[in-house]
VOGU-3710 file (C-alpha; in Angstrom, 3 decimals, decimal comma):
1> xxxxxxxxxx> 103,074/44,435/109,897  102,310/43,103/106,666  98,629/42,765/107,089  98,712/46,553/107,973  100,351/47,156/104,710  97,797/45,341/102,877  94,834/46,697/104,321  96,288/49,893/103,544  96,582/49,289/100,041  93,108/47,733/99,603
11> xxxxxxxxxx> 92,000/51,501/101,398  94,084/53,681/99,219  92,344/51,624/96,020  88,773/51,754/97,254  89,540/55,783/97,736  90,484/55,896/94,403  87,473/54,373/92,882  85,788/56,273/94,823  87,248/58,882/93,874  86,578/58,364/90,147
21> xxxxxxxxxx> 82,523/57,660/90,750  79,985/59,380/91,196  77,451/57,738/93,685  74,394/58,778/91,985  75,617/57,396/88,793  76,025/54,109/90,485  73,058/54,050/92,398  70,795/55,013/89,795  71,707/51,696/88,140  69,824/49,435/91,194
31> xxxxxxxxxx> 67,261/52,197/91,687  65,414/54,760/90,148  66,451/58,119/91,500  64,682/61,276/91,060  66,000/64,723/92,001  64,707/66,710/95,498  66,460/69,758/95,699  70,713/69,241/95,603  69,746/65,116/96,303  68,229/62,704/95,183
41> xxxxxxxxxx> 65,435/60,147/96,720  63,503/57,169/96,252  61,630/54,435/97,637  63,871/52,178/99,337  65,320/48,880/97,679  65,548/47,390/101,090  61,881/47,726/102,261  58,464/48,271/101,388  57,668/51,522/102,169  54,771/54,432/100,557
51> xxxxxxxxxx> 56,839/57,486/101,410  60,240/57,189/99,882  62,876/57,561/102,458  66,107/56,743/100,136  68,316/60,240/99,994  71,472/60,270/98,137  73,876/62,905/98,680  75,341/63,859/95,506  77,945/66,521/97,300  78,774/64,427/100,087
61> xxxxxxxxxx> 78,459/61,017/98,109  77,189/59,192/100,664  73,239/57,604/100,794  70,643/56,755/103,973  68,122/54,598/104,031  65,929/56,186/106,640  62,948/53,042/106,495  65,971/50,219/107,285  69,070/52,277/109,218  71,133/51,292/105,897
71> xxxxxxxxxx> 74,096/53,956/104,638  77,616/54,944/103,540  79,136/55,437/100,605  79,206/53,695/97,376  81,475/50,614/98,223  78,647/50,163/100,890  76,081/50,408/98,874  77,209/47,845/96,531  77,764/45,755/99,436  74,077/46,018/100,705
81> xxxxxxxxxx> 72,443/45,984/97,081  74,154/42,755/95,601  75,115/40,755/99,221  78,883/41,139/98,793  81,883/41,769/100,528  83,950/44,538/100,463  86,955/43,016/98,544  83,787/41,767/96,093  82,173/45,308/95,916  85,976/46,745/94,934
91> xxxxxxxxxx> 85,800/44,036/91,724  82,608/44,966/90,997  83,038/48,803/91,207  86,760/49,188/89,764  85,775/48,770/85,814  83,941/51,264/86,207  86,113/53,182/87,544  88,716/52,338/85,305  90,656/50,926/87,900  92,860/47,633/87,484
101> xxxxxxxxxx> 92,843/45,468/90,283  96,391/43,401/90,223  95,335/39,889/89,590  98,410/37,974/90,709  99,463/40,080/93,700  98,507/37,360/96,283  98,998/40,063/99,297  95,685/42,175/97,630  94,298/38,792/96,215  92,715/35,811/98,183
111> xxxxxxxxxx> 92,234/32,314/96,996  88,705/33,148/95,793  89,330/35,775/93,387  92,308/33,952/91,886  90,068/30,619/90,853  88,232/33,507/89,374  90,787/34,685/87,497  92,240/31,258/86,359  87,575/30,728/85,146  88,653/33,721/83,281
121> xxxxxxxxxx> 91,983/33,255/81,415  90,368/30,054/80,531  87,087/31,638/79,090  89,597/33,557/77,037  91,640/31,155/75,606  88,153/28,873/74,986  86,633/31,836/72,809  90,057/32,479/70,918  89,994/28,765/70,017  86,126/29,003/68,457
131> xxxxxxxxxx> 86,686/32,287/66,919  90,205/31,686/64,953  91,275/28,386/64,983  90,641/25,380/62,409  89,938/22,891/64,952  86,653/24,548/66,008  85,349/24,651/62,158  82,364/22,298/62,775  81,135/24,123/66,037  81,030/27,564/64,808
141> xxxxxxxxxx> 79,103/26,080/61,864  76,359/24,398/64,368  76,365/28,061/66,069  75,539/29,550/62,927  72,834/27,005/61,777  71,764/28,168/65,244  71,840/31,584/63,602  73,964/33,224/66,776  75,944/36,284/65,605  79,039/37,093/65,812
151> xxxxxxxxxx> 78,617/40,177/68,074  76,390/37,347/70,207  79,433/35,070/70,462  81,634/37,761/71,462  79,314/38,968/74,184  78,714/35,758/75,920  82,281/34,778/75,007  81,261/31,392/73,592  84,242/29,292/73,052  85,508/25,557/71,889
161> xxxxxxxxxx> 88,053/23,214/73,365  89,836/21,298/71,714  90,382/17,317/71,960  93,082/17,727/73,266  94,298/16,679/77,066  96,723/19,527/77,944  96,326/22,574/75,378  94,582/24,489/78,406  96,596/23,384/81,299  99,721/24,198/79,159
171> xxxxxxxxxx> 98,848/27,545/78,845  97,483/28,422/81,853  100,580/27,064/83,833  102,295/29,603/81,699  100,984/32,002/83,288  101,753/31,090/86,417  99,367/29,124/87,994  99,833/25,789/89,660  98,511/22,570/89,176  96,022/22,391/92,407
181> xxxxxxxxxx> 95,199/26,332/91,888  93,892/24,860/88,270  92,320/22,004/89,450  90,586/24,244/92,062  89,080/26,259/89,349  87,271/22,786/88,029  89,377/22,660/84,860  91,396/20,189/85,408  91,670/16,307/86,954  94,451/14,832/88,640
191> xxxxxxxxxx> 96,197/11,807/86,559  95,565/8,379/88,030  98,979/7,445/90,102  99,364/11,426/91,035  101,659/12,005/87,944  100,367/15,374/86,240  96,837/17,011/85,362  94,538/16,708/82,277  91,891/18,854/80,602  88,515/18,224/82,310
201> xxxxxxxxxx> 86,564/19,748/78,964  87,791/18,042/75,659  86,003/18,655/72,225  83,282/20,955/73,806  81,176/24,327/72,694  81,731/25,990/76,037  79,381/28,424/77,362  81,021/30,411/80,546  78,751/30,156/83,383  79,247/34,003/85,600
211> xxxxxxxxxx> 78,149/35,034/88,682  75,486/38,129/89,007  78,512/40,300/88,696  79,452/39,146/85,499  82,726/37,372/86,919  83,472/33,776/84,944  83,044/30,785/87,828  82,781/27,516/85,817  81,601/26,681/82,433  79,044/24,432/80,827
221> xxxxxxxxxx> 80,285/22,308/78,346  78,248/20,859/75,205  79,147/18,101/73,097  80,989/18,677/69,694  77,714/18,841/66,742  77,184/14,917/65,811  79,432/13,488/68,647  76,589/13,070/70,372  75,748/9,466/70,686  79,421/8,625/70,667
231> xxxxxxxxxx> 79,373/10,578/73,986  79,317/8,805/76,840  79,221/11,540/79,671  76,189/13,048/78,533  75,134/16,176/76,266  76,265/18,476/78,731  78,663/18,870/81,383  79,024/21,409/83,534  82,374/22,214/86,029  82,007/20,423/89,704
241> xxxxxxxxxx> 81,256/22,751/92,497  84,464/24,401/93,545  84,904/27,572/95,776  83,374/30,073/93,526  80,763/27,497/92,059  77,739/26,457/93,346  75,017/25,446/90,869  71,870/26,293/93,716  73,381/30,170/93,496  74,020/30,776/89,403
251> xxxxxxxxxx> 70,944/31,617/87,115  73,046/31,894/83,689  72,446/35,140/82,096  71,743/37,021/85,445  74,979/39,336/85,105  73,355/40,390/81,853  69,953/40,196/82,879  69,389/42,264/85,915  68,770/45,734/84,721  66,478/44,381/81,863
261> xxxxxxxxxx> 64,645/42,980/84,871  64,361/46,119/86,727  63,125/47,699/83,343  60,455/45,244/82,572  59,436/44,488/85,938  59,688/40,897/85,375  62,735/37,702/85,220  61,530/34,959/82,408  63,295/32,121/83,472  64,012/29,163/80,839
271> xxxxxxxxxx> 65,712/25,743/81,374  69,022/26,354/79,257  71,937/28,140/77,564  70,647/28,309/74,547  67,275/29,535/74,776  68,567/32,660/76,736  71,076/33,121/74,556  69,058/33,312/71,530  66,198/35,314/73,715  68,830/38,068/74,199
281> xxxxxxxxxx> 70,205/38,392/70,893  66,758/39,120/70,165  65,443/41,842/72,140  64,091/39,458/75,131  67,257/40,809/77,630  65,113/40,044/80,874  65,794/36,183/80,744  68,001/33,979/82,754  68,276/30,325/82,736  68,173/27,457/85,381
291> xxxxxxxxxx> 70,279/25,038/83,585  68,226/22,488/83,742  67,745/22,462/86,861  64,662/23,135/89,641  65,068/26,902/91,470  66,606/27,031/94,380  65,922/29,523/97,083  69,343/30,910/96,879  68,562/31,458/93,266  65,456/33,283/94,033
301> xxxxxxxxxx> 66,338/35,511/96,529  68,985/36,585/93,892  65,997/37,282/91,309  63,590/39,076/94,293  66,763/42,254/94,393  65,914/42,997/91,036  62,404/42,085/90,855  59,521/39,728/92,577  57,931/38,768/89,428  58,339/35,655/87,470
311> xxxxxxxxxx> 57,433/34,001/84,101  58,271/30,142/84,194  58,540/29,003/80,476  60,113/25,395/81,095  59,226/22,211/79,239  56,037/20,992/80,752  57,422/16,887/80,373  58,000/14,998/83,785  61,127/16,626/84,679  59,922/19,963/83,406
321> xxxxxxxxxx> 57,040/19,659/85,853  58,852/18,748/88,988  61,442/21,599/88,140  58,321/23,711/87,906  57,052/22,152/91,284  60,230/22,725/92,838  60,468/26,199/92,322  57,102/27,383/93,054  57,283/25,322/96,255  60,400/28,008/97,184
331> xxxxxxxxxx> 58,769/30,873/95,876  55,399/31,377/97,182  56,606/31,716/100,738  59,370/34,577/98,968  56,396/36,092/98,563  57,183/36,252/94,661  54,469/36,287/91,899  54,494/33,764/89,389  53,196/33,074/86,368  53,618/30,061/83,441
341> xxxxxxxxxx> 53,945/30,160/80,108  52,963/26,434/78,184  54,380/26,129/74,903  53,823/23,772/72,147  55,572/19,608/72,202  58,540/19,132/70,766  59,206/23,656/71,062  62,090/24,797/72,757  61,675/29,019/73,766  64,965/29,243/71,239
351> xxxxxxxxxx> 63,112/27,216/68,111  59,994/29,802/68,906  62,135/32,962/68,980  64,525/31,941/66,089  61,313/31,287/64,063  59,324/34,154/64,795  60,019/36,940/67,757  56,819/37,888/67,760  55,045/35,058/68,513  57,060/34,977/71,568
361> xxxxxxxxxx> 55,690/38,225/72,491  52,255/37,069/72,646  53,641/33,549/73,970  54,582/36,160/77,298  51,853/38,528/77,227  49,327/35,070/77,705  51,562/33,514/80,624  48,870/32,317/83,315  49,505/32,834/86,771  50,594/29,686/88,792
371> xxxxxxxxxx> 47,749/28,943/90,942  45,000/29,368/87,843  47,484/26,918/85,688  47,554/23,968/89,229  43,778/24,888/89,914  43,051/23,858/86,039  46,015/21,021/86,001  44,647/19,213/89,323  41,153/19,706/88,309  41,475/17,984/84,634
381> xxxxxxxxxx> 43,628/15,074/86,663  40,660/14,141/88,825  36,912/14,089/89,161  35,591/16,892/91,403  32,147/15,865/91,457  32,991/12,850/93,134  33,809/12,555/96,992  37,572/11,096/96,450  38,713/13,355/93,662  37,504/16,333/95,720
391> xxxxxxxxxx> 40,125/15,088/98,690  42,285/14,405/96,303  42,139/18,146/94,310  42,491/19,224/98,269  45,348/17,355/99,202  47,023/18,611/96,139  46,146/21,877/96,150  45,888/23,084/99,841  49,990/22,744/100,286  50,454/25,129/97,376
401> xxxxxxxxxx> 47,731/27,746/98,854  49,279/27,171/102,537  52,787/28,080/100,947  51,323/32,049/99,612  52,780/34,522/102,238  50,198/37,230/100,892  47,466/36,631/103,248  44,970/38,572/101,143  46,366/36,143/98,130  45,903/33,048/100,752
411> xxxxxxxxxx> 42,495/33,810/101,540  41,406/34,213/97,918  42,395/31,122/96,823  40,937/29,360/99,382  37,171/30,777/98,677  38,379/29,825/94,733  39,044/26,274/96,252  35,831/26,140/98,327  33,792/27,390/95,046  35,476/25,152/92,626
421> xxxxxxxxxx> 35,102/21,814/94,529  31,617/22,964/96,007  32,888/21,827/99,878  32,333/24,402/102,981  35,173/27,050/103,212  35,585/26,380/106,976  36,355/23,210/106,549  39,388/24,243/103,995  40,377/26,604/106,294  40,340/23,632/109,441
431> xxxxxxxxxx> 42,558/21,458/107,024  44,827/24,059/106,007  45,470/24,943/109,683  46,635/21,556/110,012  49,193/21,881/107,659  53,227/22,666/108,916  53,927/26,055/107,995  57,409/25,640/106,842  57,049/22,249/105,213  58,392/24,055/102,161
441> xxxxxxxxxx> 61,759/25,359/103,429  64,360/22,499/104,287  66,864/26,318/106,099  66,782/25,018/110,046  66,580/28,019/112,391  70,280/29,223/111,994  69,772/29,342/108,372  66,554/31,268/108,225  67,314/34,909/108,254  66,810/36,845/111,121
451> xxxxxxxxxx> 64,830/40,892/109,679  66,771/43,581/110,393  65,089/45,868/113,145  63,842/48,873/111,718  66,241/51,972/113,249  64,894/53,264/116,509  64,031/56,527/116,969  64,943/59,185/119,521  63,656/58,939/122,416  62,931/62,189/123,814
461> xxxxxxxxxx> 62,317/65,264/122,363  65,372/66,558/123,773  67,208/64,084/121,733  65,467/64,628/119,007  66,497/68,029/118,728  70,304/67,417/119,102  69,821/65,166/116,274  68,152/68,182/114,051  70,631/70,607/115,682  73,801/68,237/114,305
471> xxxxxxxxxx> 72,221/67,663/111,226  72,157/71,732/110,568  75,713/71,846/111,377  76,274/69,308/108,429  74,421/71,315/106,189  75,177/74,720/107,338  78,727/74,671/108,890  79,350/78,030/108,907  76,882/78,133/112,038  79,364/75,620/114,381
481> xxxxxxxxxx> 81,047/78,368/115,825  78,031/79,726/116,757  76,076/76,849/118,065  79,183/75,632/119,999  79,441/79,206/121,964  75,683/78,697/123,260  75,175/74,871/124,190  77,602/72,927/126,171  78,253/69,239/125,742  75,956/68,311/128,899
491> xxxxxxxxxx> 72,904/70,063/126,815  73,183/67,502/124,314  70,967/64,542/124,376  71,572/61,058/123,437  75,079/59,188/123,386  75,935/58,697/119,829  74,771/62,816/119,263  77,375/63,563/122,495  80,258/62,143/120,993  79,520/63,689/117,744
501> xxxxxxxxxx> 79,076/67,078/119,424  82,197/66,334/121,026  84,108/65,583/118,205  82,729/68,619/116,440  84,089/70,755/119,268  87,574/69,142/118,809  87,901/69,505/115,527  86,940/73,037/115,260  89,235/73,741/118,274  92,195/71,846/115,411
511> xxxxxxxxxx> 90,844/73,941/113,127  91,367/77,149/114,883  95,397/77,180/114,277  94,842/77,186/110,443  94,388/80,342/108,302  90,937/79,354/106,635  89,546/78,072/109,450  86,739/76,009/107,050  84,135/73,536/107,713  85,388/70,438/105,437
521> xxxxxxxxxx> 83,382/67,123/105,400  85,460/64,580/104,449  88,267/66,312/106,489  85,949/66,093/109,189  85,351/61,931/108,610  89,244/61,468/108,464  89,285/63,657/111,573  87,378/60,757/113,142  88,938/57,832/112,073  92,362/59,434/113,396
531> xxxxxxxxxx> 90,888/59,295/116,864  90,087/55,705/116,869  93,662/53,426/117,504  94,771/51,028/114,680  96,547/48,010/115,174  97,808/45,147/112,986  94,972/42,680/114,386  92,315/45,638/113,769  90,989/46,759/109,888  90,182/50,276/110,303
541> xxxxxxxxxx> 86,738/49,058/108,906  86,356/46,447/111,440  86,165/48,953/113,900  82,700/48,788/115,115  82,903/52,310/117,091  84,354/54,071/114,376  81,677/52,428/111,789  78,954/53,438/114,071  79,954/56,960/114,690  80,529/57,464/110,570
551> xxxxxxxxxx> 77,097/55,686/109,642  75,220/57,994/112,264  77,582/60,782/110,696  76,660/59,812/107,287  72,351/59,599/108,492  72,434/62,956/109,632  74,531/64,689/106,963  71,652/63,228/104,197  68,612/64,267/107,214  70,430/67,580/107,002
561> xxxxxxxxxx> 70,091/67,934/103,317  66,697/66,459/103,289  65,052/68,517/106,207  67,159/72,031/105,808  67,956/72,235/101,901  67,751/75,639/100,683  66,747/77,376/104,356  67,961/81,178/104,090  70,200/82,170/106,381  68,037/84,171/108,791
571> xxxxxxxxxx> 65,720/81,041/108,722  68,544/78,934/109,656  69,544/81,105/113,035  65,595/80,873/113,584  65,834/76,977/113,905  69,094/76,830/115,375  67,619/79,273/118,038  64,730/77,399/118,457  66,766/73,775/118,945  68,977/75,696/121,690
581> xxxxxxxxxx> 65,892/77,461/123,710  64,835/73,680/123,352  67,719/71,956/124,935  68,510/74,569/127,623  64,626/74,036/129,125  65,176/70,498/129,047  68,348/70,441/130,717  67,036/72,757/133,541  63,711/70,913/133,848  65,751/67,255/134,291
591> xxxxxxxxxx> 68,099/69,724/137,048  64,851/70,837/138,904  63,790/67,182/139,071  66,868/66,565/140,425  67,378/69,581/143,119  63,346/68,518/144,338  64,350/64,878/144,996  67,616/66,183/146,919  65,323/68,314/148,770  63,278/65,878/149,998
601> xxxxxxxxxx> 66,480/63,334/150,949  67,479/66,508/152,797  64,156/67,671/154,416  64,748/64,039/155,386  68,329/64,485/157,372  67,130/67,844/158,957  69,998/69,445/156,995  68,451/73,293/156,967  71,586/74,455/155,100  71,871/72,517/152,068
611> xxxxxxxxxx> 68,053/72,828/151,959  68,129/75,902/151,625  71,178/76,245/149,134  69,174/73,608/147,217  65,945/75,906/147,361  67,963/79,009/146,291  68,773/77,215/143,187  65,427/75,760/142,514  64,835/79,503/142,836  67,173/81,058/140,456
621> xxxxxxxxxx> 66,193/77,704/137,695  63,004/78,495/138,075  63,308/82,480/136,762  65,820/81,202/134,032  63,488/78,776/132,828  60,807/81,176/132,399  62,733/83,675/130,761  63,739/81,148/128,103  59,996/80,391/127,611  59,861/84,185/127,229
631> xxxx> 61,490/83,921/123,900  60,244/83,932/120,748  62,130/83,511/117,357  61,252/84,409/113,771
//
């Protein structure tokens, strides 16, 4: 009983953001919407596609992807757009709804988001302790020779700890939280012997690290200003991976980042804190950083949602260049276009921008794409116009070019290859096909990610039209009483379209006993999900049926509005007229099929009567068939 009583108050909140949104407002933040008639379309995020087949409804608040069989409402669309769950898409949504989520209620909150709130309090206390306390003097000096500002520190809520070995444990027991529950979160270590925790982060600038949604999940820690050769754990630290951390899926910055990145078209990705700090206070808001590390797939398939273009500006040293390697080894088969920006020794991307902003600007606008920057690297590295620095450019090169999933792309840099090192293009191509295809992806089959099929389509005419015919009734429901007094439930074609119809026919039978005997959507959803049974082991969302019936509800409420949208009403009982002359020839055609095989299985058993009662209704079919093809509408 008490899981019912949660899920039911994890519904009644994600009503009531939804409630307080509206969908286009949130949608038009991921893509760029532009007005057809009451709605709204685009191209879809999903898929490629030429003809935009993204419709959002603003009246209905629900969206369809018509290229990938995607919809719902706006909790689902969150869910689809940034690969969350729907617990995730409620934190993500309810600011801007203006709707608190109770942080310590651990029947609403699991495990997860409760290490996030711990990241959070902690994030809090850090930044309190740079921006007012005496302790942090010497830091907030370095971060002003740095020339951050203050409005900079406050955004990315840079704070100090102190050297101290409990201040932050102290306080965040305080509030509640236990001693594994904090060393969980990564802040803390267990004493030797098992007696009591300590701080993990002592005398440290501390730069949050957050997730794309902005929530705090570990923290990056840098050494005190001129500690650092007394320090003996490094520069940096960062937290250990714990439930909401993992390093291969956080590009700092991102959370900030993404809808610069949509604007621009393009991610500039640099090796650390700083330098994307400092690009962002500075008008450069399309930058994330690895954190010194090489890309990881994970990381970007997080970059390819908001765009599939990259600018690499690492330092080129040795580790520079394998991080460089690394990533373009993972992105060419993304199918992700990449380019490199080189900058001078002893530079960092925040020494440029500090210096001079503008410079940067032309630093970008001269990024080299990645196969021109190997194809000159490799060649300078060996001799090409001798016989072993040929197979050695090839051997070097070839893996990169088999790696491009662009097969136009893959086919011009193989004639650039066969040009450059003056060898016969067939034979390139015979090498290359020697190569492994997937010697750049460590994923093993159940990690590689299976396409979604592309939603099928009717298939009949028939069916067809009882999908068009629905999809009126959406739009236009004062017709139902009309359409349900000419076609019966057998006329109907297609077994998701029958059990709407059905439904349809129930409801407005319900409907009949009230005074304003109205069409309502939403009434009509809730309707729906009062038919399908409930139980303690059951979510209502996990209910597959009832999901399937209000997605296909949801797809032909937004067809409606795209195919039907601003009909007149004499056009309307045209169409409607139409669909039903439609139907009724294609039920008595599949009947006359039926009657002529029964006729022959009886011609067969020499039984004259039923023959002949068979024949009398082939008959009387026949006439009623042609008088429907009679008819004509306007």
């Amino acid at each position: 009983m008490v899981k019912v009583k949660i899920i039911l108050k994890v519904m009644q909140i994600s009503e009531e953001i939804k409630s307080r949104l509206d969908i286009v407002d949130v949608i038009k933040e991921y893509v760029q919407l532009k007005p057809v008639g009451a709605n709204f379309s685009a191209s879809s995020p999903f898929n490629r596609e030429k003809t935009p087949s993204f419709m959002v409804s603003p009246e209905k608040q629900i969206w369809h992807c018509f290229s990938s069989g995607k919809g719902g409402d706006v909790i689902t669309f969150i869910m689809e757009i940034e690969g969350v769950n729907f617990v995730e898409a409620l934190r993500i949504l309810a600011p801007k709804a203006g709707v608190t989520l109770k942080k310590e209620d651990p029947k609403v909150v699991s495990k997860r988001n409760k290490l996030m709130d711990i990241n959070e309090l902690a994030a809090n206390y850090y930044h309190r302790v740079l921006m007012e306390s005496s302790v942090a003097g010497e830091a907030r000096g370095y971060l002003t020779e740095r020339k951050l500002s203050q409005e900079t520190l406050i955004d990315w809520k840079i704070g100090f700890s102190p050297n101290s070995w409990e201040d932050l444990v102290n306080f965040l027991k305080k509030k509640g939280y236990k001693e594994e529950e904090i060393i969980s979160a990564g802040l803390a270590n267990r004493r030797k012997g098992g007696n009591g925790i300590y701080n993990r982060f002592r005398d440290r600038i501390m730069f949050p690290l957050c997730d794309y949604n902005g929530n705090v999940v570990a923290f990056s820690a840098r050494v005190r200003p001129g500690k650092e050769k007394e320090e003996i754990m490094g520069k940096y630290i960062n937290s250990p991976q714990t439930m909401i951390y993992d390093k291969s899926r956080i590009l700092f910055g991102l959370d900030k980042a993404k809808k610069e990145i949509k604007s621009e078209g393009y991610t500039v990705v640099m090796e650390g804190q700083m330098d994307v700090i400092t690009a962002h206070q500075n008008g450069f808001g399309n930058t994330v950083a690895s954190s010194g590390t090489a890309l990881t797939r994970e990381q970007l398939k997080l970059l390819k949602r908001y765009s599939s273009n990259l600018v690499l500006a690492f330092d080129m040293d040795q580790a520079g260049q394998m991080a460089v390697d690394r990533g373009v080894n993972q992105a060419l088969p993304l199918d992700m276009k990449l380019k490199i920006i080189t900058m001078e020794e002893d530079k960092d991307p925040d020494d440029i921008i500090r210096e001079n902003p503008e410079k940067w600007k032309e630093i970008l606008s001269s990024a080299r794409e990645i196969m021109e920057y190997y194809f000159d690297k490799v060649c300078s590295e060996v001799e090409i116009g001798e016989l072993e620095g040929k197979r050695e450019a090839a051997r070097r090169l070839l893996p990169l070019i088999n790696k491009i999933s662009d097969l136009i792309a893959k086919d011009h840099w193989l004639k650039r290859l066969s040009q450059k090192l003056d060898v016969e293009e067939s034979l390139l191509r015979e090498s290359l096909s020697s190569l492994k295809k997937d010697n750049y992806s460590n994923e093993t089959e159940e990690e590689q990610e299976a396409p979604r099929p592309r939603e099928s389509g009717p298939s009949s005419r028939e069916e067809a039209a009882s999908l068009n015919l629905l999809a009126i009734i959406l739009q236009f429901p004062d017709f139902l009483s009309f359409i349900l007094e000419r076609i019966e439930m057998d006329q109907i074609q297609g077994k998701r379209a029958k059990q709407i119809y059905k439904n349809l026919f129930l409801y407005y039978n319900n409907k009949k006993e009230d005074s304003e005997n109205s069409f309502d959507y939403s009434e009509f959803k809730q309707f729906l999900k009062t038919r399908f049974s409930f139980s303690e082991e059951d979510e209502e969302y996990s209910n597959s049926d009832l999901r399937d019936q209000i997605e296909f509800l949801d797809k032909l409420a937004v067809q409606g509005e795209r195919d039907y949208y601003g009909l007149e009403e004499r056009e309307v009982k045209s169409e409607v007229l139409k669909i039903i002359n439609l139907l009724k020839k294609g039920n008595i055609r599949e009947r006359m099929r039926e009657i002529e095989k029964l006729i022959k299985d009886s011609e067969k058993g020499e039984d004259k009567k039923e023959t002949d009662e068979l024949l009398a209704e082939l008959k009387d079919l026949t006439e009623e068939l042609k008088e429907l093809e009679k008819q004509e509408y306007f």
